[in-house]
LOTOR-928228 format. One record per residue: residue in one letter; x, y, z of N, C-alpha, C in turn. Coordinates in Angstrom, 1 decimal, padded with zeros to 4 digits. Atoms other than C-alpha are relative to their C-alpha. Layout:
BEGIN
("a", (X, Y, Z), (X, Y, Z), (X, Y, Z));
...
***
This chain:
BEGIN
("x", (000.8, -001.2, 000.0), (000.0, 000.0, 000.0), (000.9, 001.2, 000.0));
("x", (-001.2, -001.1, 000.8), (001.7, 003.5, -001.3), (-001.3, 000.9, 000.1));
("x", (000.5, -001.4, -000.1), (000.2, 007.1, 000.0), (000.9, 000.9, -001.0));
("x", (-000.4, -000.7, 001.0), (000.6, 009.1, -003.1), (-000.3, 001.7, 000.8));
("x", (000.3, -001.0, -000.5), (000.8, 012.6, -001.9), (000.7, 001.4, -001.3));
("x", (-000.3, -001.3, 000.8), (001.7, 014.2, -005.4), (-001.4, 000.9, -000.1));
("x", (000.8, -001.1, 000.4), (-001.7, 015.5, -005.5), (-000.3, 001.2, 001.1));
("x", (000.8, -001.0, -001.1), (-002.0, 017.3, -002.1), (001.2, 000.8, -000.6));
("x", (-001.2, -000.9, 000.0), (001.8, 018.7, -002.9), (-000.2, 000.6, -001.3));
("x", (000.3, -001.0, 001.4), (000.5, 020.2, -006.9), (-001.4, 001.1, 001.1));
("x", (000.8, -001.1, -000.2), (-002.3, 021.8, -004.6), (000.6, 000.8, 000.7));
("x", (-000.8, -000.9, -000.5), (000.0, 023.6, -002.6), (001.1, 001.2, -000.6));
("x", (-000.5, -000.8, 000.9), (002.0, 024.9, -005.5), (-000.4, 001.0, -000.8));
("x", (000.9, -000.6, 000.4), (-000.9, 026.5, -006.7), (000.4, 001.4, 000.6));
("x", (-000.2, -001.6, -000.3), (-001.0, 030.8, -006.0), (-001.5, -000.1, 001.1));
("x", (000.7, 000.1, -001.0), (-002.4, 031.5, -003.0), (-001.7, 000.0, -000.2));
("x", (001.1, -000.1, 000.6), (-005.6, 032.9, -004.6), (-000.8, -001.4, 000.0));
("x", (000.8, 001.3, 000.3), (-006.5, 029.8, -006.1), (-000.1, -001.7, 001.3));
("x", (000.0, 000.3, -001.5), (-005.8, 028.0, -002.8), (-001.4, 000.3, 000.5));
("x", (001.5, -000.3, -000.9), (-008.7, 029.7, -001.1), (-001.0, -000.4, -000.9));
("x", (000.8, 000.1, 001.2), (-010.6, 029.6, -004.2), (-000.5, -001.4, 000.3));
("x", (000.1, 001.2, 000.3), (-010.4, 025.9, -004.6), (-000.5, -000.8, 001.3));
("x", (000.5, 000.2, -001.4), (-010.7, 025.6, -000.5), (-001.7, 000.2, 000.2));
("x", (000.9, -000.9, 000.4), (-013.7, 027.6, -001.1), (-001.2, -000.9, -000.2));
("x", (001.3, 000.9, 001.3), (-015.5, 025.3, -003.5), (-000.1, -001.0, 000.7));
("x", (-000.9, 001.7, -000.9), (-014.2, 022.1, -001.6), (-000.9, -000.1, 000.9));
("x", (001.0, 000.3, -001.6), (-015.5, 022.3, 002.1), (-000.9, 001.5, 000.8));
("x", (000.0, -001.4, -001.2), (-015.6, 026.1, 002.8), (-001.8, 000.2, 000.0));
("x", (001.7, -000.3, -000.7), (-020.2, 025.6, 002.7), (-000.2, -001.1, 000.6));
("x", (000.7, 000.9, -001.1), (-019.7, 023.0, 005.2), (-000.3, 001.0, 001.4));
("x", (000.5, -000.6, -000.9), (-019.3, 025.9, 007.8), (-001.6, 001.0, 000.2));
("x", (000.7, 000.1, 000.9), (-021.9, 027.5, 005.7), (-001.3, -000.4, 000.5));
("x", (001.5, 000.8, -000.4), (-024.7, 025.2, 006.3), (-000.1, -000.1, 001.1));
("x", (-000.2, -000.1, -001.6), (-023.8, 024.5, 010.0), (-000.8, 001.4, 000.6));
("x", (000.2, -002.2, -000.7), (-024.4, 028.8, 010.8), (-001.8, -000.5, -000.6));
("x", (001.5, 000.1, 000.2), (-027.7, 027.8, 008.6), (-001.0, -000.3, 000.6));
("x", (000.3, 000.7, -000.2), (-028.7, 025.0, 009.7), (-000.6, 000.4, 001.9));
("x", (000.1, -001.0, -001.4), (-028.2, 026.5, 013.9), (-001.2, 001.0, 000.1));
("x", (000.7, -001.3, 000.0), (-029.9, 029.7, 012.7), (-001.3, -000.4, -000.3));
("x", (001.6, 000.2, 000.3), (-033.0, 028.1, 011.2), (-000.6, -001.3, 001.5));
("x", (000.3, 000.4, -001.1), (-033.2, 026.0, 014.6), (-000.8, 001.1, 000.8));
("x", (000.3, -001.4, -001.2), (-033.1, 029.2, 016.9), (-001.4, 000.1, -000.4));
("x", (001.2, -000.6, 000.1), (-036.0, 030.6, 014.5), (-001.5, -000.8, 000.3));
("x", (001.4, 000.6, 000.1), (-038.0, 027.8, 014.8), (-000.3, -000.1, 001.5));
("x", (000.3, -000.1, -001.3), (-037.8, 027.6, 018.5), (-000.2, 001.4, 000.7));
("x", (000.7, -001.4, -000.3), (-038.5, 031.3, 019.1), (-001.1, 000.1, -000.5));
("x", (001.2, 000.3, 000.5), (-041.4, 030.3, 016.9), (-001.0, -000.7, 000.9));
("x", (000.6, 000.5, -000.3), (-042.6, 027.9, 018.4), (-000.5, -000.1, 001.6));
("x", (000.2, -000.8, -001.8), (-042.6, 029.2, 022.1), (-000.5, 000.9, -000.3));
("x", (000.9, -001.7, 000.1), (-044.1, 032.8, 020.7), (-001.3, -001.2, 000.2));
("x", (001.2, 000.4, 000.2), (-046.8, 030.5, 019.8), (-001.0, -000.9, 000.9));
("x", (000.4, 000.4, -001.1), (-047.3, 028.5, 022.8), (000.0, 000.9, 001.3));
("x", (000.6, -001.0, -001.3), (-046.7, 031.2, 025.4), (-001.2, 000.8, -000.1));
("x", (001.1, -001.6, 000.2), (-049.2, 033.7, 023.5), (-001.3, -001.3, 000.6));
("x", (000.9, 001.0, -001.2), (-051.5, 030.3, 025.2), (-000.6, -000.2, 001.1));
("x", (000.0, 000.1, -001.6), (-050.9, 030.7, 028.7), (-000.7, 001.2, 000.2));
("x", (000.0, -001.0, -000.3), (-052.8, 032.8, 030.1), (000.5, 000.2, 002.0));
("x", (-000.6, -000.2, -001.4), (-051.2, 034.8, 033.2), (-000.8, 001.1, 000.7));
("x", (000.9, -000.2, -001.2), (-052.9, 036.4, 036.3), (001.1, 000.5, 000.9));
("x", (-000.4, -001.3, -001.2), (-052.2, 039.2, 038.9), (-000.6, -000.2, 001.3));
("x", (000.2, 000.4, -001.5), (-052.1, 038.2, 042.5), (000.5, 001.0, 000.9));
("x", (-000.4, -001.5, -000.9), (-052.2, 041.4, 044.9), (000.1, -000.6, 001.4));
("x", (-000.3, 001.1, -001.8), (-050.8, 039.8, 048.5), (000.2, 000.9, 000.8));
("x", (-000.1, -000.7, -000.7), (-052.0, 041.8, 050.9), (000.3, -000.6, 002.0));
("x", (-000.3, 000.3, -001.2), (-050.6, 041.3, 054.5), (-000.3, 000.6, 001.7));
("x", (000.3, -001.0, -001.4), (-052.2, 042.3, 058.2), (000.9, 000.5, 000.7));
("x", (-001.0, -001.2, -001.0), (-050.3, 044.8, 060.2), (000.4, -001.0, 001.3));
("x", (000.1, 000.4, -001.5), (-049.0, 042.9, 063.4), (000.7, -001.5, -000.5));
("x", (-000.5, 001.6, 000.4), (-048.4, 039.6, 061.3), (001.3, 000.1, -000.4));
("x", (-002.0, 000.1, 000.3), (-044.4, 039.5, 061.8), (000.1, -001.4, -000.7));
("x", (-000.6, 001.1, -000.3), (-042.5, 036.5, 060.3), (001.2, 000.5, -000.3));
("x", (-001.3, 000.1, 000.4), (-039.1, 036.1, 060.3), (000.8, -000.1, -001.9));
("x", (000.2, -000.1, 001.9), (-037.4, 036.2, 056.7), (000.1, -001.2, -000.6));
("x", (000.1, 001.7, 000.1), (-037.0, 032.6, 056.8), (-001.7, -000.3, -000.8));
("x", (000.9, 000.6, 000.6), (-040.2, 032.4, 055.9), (-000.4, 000.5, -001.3));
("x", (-000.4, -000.2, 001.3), (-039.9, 034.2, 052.7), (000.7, -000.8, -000.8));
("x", (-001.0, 001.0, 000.4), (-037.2, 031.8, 051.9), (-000.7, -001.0, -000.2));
("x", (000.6, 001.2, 000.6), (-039.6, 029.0, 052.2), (-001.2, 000.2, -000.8));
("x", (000.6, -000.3, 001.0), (-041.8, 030.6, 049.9), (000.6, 000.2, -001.7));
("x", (-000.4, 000.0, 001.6), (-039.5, 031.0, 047.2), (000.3, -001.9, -000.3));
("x", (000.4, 001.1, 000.5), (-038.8, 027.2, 048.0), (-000.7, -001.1, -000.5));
("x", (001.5, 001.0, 000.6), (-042.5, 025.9, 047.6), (-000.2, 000.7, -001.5));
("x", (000.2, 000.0, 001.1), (-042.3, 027.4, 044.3), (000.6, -000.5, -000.6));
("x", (-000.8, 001.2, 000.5), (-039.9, 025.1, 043.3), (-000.5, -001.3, -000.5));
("x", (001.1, 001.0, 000.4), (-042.7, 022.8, 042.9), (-000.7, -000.2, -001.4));
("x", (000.8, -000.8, 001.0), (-043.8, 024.6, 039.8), (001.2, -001.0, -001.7));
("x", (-000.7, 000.2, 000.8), (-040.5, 023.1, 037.6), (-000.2, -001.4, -000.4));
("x", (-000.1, 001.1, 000.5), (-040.8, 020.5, 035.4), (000.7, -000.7, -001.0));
("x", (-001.1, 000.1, 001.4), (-038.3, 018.6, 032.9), (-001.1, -000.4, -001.1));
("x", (000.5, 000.3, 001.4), (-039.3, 018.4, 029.2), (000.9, -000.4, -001.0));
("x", (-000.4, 000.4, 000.9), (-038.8, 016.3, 026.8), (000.6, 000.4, -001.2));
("x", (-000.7, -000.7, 000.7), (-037.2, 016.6, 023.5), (-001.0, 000.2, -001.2));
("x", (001.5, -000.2, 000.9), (-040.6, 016.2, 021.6), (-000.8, 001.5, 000.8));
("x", (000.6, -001.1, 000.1), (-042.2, 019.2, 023.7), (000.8, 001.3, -000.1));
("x", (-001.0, -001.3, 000.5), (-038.9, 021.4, 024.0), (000.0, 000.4, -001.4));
("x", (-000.6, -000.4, 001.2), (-038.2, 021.3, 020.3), (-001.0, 000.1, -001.4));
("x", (000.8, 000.1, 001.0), (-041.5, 020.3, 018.6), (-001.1, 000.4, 000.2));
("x", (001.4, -001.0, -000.5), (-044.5, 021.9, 020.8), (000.8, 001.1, 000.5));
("x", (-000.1, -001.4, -000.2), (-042.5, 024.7, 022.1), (-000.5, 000.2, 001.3));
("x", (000.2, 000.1, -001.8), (-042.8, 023.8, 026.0), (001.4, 000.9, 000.0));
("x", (-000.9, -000.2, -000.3), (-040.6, 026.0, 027.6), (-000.3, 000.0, 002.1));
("x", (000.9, -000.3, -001.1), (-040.5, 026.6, 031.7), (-000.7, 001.4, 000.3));
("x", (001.0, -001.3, 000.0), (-042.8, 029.0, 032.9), (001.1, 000.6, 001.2));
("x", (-001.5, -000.6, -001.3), (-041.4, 031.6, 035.4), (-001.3, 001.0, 000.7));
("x", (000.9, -001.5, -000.3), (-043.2, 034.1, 037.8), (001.1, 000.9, 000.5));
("x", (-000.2, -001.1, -000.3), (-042.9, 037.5, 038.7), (-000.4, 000.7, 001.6));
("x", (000.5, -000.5, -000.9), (-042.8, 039.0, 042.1), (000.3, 001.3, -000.2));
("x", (000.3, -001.5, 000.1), (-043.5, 042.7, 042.2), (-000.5, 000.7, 000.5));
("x", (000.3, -000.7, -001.5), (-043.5, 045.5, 044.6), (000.2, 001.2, -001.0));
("x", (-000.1, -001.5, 000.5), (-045.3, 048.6, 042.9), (-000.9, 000.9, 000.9));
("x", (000.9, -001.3, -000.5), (-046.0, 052.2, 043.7), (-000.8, 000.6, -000.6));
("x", (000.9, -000.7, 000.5), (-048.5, 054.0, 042.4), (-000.7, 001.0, 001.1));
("x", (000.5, -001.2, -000.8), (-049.3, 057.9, 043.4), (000.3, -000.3, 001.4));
("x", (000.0, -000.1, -001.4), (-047.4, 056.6, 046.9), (-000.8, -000.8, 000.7));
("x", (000.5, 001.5, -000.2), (-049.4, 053.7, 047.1), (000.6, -001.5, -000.6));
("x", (-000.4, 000.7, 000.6), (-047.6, 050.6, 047.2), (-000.6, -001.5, 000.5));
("x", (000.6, 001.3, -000.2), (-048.7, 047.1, 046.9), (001.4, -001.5, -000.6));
("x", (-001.1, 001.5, 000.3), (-046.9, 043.3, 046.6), (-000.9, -000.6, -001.1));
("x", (000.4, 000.8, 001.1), (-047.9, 041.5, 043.3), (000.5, -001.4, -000.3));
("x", (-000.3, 000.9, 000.8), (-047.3, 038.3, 042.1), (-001.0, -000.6, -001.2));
("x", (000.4, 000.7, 001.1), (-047.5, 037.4, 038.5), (-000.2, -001.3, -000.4));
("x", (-000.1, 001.8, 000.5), (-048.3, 033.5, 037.5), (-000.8, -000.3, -001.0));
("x", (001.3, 000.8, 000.7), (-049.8, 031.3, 034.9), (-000.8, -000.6, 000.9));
("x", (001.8, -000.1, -001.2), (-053.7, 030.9, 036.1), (000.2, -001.3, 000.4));
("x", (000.5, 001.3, -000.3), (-053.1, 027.1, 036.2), (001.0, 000.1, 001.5));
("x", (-000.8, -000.2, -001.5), (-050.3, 027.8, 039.5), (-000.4, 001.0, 000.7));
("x", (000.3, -001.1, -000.5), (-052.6, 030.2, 040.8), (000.4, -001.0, 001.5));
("x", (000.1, 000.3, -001.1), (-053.2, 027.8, 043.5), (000.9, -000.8, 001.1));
("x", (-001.5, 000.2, -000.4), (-049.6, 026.5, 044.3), (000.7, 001.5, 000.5));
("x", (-000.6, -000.9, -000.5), (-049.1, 030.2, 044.8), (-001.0, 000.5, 001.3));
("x", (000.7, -000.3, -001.1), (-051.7, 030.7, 047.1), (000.5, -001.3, 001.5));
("x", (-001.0, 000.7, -001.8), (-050.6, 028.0, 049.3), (001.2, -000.4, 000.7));
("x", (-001.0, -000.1, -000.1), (-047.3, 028.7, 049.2), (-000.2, 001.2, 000.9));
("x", (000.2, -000.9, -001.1), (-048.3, 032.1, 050.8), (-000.5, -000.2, 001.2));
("x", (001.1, 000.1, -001.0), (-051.1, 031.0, 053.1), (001.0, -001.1, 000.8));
("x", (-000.6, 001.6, -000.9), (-048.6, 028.1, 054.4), (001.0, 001.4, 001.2));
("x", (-000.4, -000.6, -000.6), (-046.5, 031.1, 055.7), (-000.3, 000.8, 000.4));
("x", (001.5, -000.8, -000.2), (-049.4, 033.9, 055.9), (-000.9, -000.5, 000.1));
("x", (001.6, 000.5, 000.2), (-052.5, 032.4, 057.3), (-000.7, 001.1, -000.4));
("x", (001.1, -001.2, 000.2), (-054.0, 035.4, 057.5), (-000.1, 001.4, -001.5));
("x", (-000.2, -000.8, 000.9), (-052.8, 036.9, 054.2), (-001.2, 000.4, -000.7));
("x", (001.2, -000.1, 000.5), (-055.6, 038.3, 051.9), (000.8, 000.1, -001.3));
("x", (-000.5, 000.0, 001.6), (-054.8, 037.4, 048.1), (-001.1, 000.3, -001.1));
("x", (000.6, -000.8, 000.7), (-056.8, 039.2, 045.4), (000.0, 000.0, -001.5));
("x", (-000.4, -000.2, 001.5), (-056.7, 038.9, 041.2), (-000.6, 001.4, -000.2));
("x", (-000.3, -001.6, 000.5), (-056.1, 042.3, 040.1), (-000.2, -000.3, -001.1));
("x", (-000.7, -000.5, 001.1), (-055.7, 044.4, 036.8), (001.2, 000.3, -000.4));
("x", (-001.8, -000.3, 000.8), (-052.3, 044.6, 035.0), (-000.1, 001.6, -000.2));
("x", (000.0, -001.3, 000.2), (-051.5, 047.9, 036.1), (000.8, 000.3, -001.1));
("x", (-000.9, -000.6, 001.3), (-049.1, 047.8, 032.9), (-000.7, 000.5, -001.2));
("x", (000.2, -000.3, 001.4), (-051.9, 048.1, 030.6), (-000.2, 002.0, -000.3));
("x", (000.0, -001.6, 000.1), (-052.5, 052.3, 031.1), (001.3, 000.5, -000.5));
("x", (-001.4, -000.7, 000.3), (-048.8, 052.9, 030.3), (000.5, 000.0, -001.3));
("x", (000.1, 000.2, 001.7), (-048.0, 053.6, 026.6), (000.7, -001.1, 000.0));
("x", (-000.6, 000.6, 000.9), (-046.1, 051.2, 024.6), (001.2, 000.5, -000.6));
("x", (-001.2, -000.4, 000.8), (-044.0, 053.6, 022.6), (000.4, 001.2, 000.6));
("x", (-000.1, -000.9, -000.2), (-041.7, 056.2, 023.8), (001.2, 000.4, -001.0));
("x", (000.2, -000.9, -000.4), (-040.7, 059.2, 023.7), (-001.5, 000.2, -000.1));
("x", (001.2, 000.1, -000.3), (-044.1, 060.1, 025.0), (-000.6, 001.4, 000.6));
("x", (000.2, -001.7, -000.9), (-046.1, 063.5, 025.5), (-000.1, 000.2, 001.3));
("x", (000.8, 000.5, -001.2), (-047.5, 062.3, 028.9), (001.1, -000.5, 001.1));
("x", (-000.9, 000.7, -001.0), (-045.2, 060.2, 030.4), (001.8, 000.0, -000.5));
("x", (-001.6, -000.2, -000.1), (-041.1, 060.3, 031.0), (000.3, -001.9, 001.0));
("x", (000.1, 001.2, -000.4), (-039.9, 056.5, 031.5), (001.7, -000.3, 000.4));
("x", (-001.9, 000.7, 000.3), (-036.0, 055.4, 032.7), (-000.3, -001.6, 000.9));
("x", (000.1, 001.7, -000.4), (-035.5, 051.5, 033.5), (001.8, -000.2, 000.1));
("x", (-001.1, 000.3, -000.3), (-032.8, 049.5, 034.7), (-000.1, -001.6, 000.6));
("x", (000.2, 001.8, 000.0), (-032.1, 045.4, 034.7), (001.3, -000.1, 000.8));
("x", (-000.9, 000.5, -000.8), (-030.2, 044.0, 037.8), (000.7, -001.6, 000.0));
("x", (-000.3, 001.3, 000.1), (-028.2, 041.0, 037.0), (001.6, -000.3, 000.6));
("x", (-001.4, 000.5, -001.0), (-025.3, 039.1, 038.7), (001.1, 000.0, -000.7));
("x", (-000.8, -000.1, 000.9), (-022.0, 039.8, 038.1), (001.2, -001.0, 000.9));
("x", (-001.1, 001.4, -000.3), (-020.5, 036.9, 040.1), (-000.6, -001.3, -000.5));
("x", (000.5, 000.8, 000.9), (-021.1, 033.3, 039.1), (-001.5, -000.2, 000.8));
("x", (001.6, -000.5, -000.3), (-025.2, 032.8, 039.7), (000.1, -001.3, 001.3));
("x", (-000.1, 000.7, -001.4), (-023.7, 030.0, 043.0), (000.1, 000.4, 000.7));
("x", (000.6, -000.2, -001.3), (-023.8, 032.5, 045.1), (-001.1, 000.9, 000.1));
("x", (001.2, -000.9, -000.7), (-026.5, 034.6, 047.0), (000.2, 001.2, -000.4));
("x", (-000.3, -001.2, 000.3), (-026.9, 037.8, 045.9), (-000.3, 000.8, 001.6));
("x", (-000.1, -000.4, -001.2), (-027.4, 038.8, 049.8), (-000.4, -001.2, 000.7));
("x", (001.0, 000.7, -001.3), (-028.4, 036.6, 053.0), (-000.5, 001.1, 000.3));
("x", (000.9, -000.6, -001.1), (-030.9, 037.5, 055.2), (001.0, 000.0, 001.4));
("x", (-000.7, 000.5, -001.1), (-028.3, 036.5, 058.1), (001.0, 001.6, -000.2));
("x", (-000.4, -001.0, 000.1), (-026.4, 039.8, 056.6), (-000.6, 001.4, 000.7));
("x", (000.9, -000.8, -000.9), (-029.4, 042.0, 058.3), (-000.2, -000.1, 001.0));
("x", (-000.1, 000.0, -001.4), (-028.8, 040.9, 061.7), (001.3, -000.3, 000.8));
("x", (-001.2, -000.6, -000.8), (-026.6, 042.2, 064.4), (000.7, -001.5, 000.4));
("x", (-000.5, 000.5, -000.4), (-024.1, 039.9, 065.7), (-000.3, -000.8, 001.4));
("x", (000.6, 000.3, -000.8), (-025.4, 039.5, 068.9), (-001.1, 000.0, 000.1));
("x", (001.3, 000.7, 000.4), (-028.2, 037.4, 068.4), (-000.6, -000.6, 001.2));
("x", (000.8, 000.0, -000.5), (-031.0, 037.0, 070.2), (-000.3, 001.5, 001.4));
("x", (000.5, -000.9, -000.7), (-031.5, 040.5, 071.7), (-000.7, 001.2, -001.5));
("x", (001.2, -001.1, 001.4), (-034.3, 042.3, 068.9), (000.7, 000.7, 000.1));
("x", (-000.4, -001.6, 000.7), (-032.9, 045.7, 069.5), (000.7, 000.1, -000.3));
("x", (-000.7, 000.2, 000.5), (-030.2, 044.7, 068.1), (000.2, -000.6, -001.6));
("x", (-000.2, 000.4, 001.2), (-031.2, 043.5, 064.7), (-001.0, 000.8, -000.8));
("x", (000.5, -000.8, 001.2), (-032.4, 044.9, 061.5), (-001.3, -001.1, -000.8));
("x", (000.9, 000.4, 000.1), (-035.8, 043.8, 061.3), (-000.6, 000.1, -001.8));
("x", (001.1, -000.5, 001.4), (-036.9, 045.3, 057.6), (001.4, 000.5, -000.9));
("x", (-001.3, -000.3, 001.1), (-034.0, 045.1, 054.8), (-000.3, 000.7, -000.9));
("x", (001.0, -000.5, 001.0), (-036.6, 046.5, 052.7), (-000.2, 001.8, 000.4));
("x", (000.3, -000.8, -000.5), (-037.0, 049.3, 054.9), (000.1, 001.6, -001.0));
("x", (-000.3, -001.2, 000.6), (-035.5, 052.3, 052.4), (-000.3, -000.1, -000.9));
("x", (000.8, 000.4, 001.6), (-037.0, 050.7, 049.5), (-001.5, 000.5, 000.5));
("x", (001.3, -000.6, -000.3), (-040.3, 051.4, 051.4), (-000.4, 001.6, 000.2));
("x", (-000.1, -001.7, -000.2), (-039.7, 054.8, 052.2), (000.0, 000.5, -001.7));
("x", (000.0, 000.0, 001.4), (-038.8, 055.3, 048.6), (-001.4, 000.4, -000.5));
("x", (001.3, 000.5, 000.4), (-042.1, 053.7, 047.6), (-000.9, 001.2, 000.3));
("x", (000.7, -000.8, -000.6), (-044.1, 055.9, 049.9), (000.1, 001.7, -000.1));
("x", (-000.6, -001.4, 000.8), (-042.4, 059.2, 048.5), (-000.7, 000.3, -001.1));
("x", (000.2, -000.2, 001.4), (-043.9, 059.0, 045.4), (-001.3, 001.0, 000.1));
("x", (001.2, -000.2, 000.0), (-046.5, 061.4, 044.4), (-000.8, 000.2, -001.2));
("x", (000.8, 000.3, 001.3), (-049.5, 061.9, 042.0), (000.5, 000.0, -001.1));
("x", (-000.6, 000.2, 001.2), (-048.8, 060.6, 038.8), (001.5, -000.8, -000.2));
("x", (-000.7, 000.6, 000.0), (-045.6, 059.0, 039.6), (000.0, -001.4, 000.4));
("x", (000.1, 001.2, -000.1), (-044.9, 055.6, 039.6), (001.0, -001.4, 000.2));
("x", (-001.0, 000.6, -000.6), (-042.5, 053.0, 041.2), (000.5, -001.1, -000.7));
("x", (000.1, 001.2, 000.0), (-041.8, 049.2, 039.5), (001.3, -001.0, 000.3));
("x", (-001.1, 000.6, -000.3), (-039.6, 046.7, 041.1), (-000.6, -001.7, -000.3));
("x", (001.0, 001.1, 000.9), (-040.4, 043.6, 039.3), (001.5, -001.5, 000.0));
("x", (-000.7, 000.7, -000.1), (-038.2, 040.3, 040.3), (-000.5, -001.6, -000.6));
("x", (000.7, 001.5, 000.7), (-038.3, 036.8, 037.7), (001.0, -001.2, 000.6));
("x", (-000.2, 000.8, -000.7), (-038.3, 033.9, 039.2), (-000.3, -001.4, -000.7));
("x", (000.7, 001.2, 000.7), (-038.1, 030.5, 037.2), (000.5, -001.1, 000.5));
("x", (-000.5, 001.2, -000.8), (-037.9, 027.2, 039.2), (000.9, -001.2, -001.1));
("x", (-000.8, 000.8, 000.7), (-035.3, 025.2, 038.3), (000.5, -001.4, 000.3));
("x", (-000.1, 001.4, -000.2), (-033.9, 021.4, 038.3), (001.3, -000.4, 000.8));
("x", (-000.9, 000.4, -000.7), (-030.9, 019.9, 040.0), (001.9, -000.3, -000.4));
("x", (-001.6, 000.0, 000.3), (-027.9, 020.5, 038.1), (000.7, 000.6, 000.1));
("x", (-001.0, -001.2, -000.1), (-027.0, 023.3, 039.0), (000.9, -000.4, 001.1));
("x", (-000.8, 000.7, -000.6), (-026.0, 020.9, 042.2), (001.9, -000.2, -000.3));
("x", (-001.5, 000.3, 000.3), (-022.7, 019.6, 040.5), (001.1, 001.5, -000.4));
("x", (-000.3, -001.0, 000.2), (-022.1, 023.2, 039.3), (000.6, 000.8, 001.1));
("x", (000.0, -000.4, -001.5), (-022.1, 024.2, 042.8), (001.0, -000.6, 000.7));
("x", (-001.2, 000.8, -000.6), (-020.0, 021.2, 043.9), (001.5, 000.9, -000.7));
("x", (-001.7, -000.1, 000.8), (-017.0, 022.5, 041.4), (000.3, 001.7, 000.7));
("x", (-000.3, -001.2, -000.2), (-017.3, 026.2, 042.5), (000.6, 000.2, 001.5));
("x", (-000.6, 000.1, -001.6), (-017.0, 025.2, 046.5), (001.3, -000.3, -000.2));
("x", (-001.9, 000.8, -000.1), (-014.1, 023.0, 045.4), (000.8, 001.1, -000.1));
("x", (-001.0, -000.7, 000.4), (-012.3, 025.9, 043.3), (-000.3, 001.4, 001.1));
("x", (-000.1, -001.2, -000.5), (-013.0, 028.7, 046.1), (001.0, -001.1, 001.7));
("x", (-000.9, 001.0, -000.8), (-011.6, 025.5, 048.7), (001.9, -000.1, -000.8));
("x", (-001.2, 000.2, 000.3), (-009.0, 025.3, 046.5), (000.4, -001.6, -000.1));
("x", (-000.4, 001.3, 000.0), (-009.2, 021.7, 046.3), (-000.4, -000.8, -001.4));
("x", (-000.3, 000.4, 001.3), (-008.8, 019.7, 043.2), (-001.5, -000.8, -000.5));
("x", (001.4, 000.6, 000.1), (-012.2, 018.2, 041.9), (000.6, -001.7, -000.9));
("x", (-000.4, 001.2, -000.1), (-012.1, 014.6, 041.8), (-001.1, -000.3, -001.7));
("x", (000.7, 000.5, 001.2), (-013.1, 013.3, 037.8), (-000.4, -001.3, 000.4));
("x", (001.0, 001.0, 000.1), (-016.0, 011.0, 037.5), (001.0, -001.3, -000.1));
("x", (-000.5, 000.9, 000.2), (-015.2, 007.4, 037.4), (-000.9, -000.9, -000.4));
("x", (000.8, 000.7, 001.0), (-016.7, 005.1, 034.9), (000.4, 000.7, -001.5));
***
């Protein structure tokens, strides 16, 4: 057996030009198709989610709370955990051919004219996973479906009426750690109250209650329950802030 290699060495001799040229013709729309092929994926899965979310319909839950009803913030915490309940894996038939994606809610603390209220956003079918997520830690809460105060607010600006500025809070370490504890709002010397910072929120509410006629507050936080891999993700990030070498799988 004899590897002839006069023909790769006459292609080489060739002028550069015709090199690329000839490259060109050869393989260079295998990358080509690939960018295509990718791109007409994306569109069809932006497709096909516009077309199943415009589906769902979603619902405004006004969570009003009695005066006197303290809980600790722990129990906020186990409110964001019972929505955890809400995540579900999908297959590769509804991810990629119905256009299941997961759903996500919205917790939302708006002012209006100095009146502020707690919201949560959900699809109508988790109304009732959100209600007894609250009521497990608020008996006494009073939950309400509201109007989407968004619908009064134009659409397009610049606007004769209204002046709008926004701003999107996202993490700029890796998403393993906490963007605060609650354990950060209390004094060191624990267990004497007047010593701890009851209301973390406290200057945000002041804020809130500043506002006057015609103005308007929105603090609007998305929340989409997720699955368990972020576990090992987590494992590697302890290790490298440990400093200690992460041990490869075996098998």
């Amino acid at each position: 057996m004899t590897l002839d290699l006069a023909p790769l060495y006459n292609f080489f001799q060739l002028p550069a030009d015709q090199i690329v040229l000839k490259t060109l013709i050869n393989v260079g729309w295998i990358p080509i198709v690939i960018v295509m092929l990718w791109g007409a994926k994306e569109v069809w899965i932006y497709y096909i989610q516009n077309k199943w979310g415009a589906k769902i319909k979603k619902i405004l839950l006004a969570i009003d709370i009695p005066r006197g009803n303290e809980q600790s913030l722990k129990a906020v915490e186990n409110i964001f955990t019972y929505f955890g309940g809400a995540h579900g894996t999908l297959t590769l038939l509804e991810k990629y051919w119905l256009g299941y994606y997961q759903l996500s809610f919205s917790f939302e603390i708006v002012s209006i004219d100095g009146y502020t209220q707690f919201l949560i956003r959900t699809p109508e079918f988790f109304r009732n996973l959100v209600e007894t997520a609250v009521y497990s830690q608020y008996p006494d809460a009073e939950i309400t479906e509201v109007n989407d105060y968004t619908e009064g607010i134009p659409r397009k600006y610049p606007d004769d009426e209204y002046d709008i500025w926004g701003a999107e809070f996202i993490f700029t370490k890796n998403d393993m750690y906490p963007f605060k504890t609650y354990s950060e709002f209390e004094s060191q010397l624990a267990g004497r109250p007047e010593t701890q910072f009851k209301d973390p929120m406290a200057s945000l509410m002041d804020l809130y209650s500043s506002l006057r006629k015609g103005e308007q507050l929105w603090y609007q936080i998305l929340v989409s329950p997720t699955g368990f891999d972020w576990m090992e993700r987590g494992d590697k990030e302890i290790s490298k802030i440990l400093n200690e070498k992460i041990k490869a799988k075996k098998g």
